[in-house]
C-alpha positions, -999 to +999 in steps of 0.1 A: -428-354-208-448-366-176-480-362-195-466-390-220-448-412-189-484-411-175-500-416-207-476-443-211-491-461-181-459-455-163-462-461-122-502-473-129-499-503-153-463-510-155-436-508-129-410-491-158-413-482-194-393-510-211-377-505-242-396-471-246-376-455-222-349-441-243-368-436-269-385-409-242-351-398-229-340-389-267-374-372-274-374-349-245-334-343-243-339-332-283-364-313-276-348-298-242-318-287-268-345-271-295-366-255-265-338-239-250-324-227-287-358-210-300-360-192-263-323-176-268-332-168-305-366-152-289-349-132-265-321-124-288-351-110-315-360-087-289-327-067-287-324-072-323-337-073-353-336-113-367-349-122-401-379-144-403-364-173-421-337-174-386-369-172-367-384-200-387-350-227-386-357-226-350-399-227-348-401-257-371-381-282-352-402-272-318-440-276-336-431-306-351-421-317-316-449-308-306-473-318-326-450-352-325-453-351-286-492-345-290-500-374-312-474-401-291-492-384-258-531-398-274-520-430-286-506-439-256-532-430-239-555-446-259-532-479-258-530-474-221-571-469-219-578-504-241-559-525-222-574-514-188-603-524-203-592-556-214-575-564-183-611-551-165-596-530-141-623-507-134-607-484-111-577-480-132-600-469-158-620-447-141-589-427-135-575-430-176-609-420-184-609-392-164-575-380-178-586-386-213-615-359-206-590-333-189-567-337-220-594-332-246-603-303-221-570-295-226-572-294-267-603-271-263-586-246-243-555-248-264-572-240-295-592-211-280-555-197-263-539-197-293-569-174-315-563-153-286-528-147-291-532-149-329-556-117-323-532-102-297-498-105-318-515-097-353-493-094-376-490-053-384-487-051-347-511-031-343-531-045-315-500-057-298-491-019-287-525-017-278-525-050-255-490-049-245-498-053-208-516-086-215-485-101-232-474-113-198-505-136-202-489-149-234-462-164-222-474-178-188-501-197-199-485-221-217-462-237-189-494-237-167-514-255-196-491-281-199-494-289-158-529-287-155-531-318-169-522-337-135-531-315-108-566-321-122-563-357-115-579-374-085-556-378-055-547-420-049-567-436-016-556-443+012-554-478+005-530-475-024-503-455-003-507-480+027-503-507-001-466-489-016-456-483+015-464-520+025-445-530-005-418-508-003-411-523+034-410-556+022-391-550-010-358-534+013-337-553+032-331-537+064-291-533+069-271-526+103-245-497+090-220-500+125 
């Protein structure tokens, strides 16, 4: 969800998202709910044996997320990156540009994750039981994927914060609470 606010232009461009904003809340609450439901049914598989096509009700709804989340996330972005350069703000752009290269980074390194669990979890099982002590690989690397994403970004300079904070000071009203 912060990948897309960003995307979005969200804090950079504009001051709020607008109209989009419930349209984000909805998206990410849904897929809160269908998260949360796959990860009981995954835990739940592991005491006990669940049929595929359970399995499946609950994978569907999550990759189409997903892949729905993925595809809003790029045409945001590339929304966001066009009109930085329409507007001609270079240093604005700098930074979009830079994100855009993390995120196809990002893509790269998904793809090459996901052979590598295909090829750990095959589907006799077989090299599972051999790599069973790298399946705590499997499931950490995805929440750290999806944060990479900002941390690799380029801290703001100082000017910017003195700027907020400049405008933050103005914006408030100072009030006497006796």
């Amino acid at each position: 969800m912060l990948v897309l606010v960003v995307s979005m232009g969200f804090g950079v461009m504009k001051p709020t998202l607008g109209s989009k904003a419930p349209r984000v809340v909805v998206a990410g609450l849904v897929y809160f709910v269908c998260g949360s439901a796959l990860e009981v049914i995954n835990w739940l598989g592991h005491s006990s044996e669940l049929g595929v096509g359970l399995r499946l009700v609950f994978v569907l709804p999550v990759a189409a997320l997903d892949s729905l989340f993925a595809v809003w996330t790029f045409a945001s972005l590339s929304q966001t990156v066009s009109q930085l350069q329409q507007r001609r703000q270079t240093r604005k752009l700098r930074l979009y540009a830079k994100f855009s290269q993390i995120m196809a980074g990002m893509i790269a390194v998904s793809v090459l994750w996901s052979t590598y669990e295909v090829y750990v979890a095959s589907p006799n099982g077989e090299l599972f039981n051999e790599r069973w002590d790298a399946y705590w690989a499997l499931e950490a690397f995805w929440p750290a994927l999806v944060r990479l994403p900002l941390l690799l970004l380029p801290l703001p300079a100082a000017a910017a914060w003195k700027l907020l904070l400049i405008r933050r000071i103005a914006g408030s009203t100072l009030r006497c609470c006796w």
